[in-house]
C-alpha positions in Angstrom: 8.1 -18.9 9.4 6.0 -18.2 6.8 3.3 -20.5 5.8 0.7 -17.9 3.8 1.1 -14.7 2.8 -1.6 -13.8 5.8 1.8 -14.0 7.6 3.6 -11.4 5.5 4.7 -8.7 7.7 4.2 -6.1 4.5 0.7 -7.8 3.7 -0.8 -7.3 7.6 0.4 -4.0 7.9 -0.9 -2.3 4.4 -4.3 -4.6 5.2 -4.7 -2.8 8.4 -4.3 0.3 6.8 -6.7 0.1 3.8 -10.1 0.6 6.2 -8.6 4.1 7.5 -8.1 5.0 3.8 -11.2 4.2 3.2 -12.4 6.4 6.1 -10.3 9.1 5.3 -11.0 8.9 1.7 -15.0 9.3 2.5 -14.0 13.1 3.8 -12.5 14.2 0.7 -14.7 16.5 -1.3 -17.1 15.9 -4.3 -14.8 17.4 -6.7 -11.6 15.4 -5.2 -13.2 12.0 -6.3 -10.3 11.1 -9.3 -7.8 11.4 -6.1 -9.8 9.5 -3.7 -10.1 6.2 -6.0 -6.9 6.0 -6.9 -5.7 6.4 -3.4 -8.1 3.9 -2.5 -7.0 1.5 -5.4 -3.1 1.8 -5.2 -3.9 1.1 -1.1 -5.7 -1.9 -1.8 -3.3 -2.8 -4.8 -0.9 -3.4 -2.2 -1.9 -6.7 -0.1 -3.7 -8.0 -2.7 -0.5 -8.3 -5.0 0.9 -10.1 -2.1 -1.9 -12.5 -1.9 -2.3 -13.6 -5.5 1.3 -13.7 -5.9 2.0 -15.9 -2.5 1.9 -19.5 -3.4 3.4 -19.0 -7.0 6.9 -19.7 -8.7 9.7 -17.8 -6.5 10.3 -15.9 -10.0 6.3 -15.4 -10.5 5.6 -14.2 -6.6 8.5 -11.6 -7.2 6.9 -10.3 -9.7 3.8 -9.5 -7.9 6.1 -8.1 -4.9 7.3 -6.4 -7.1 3.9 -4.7 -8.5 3.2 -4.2 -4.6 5.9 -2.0 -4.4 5.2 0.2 -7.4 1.2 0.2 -5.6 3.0 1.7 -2.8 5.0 4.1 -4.2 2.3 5.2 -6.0 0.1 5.3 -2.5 2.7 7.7 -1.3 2.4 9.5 -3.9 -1.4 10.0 -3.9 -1.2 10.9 -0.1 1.8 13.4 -0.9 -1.1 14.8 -3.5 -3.9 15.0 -1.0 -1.7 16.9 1.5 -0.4 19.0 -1.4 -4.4 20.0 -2.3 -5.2 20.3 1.5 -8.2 17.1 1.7 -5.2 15.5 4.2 -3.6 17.1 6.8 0.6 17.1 7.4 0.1 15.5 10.3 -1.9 12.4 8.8 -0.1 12.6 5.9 2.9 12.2 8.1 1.7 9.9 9.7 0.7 7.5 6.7 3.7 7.9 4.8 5.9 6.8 7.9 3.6 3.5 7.5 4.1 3.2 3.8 7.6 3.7 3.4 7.9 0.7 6.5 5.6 -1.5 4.1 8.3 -0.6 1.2 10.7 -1.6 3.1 9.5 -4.8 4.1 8.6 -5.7 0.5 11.6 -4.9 -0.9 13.8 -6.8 1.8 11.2 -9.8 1.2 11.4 -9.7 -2.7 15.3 -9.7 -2.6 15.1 -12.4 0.1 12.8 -14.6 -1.0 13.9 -18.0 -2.3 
């Protein structure tokens, strides 16, 4: 059951993985900086969309899932980008975009859920 959004599936997942953005976004290069803040926004965009939309109107929270999902779509993009420039590996890129496509998922299934 669900009693804050601290017990959002979608929210503990993309808040685990914002602090290994954040270390991976510390390797990119000077000149990769625009990239690396908006990866490190869109990340964070995520679970904190979920937060300040938790305890709203079912219509209002919805909403903010709804912004959650368009911060992790871009996310995906943004790694997609850093893999395409070579400051991420395929692998890791893999790897990340296997965990945010999962955390789509879960919003998605929770905004058309939710009631």
């Amino acid at each position: 059951m669900i009693h804050s959004y601290e017990d959002i599936d979608a929210y503990k997942r993309s808040k685990k993985l914002y602090p290994h953005i954040i270390k991976l976004a510390k390797t990119f290069p000077p000149h990769c900086r625009h990239i690396r803040d908006q990866l490190c926004r869109s990340s964070n965009s995520i679970h904190a969309n979920i937060a300040e939309g938790f305890g709203r109107s079912v219509a209002e929270f919805k909403m903010y899932l709804q912004r959650a999902l368009g911060s992790c779509n871009e996310t995906k993009s943004h790694i997609d980008d850093c893999v395409q420039i070579g400051v991420v590996s395929n692998d890791e890129g893999k790897k990340l975009l296997e965990e945010y496509i999962i955390i789509g998922k879960q919003i998605y299934r929770l905004r058309e859920n939710w009631k």
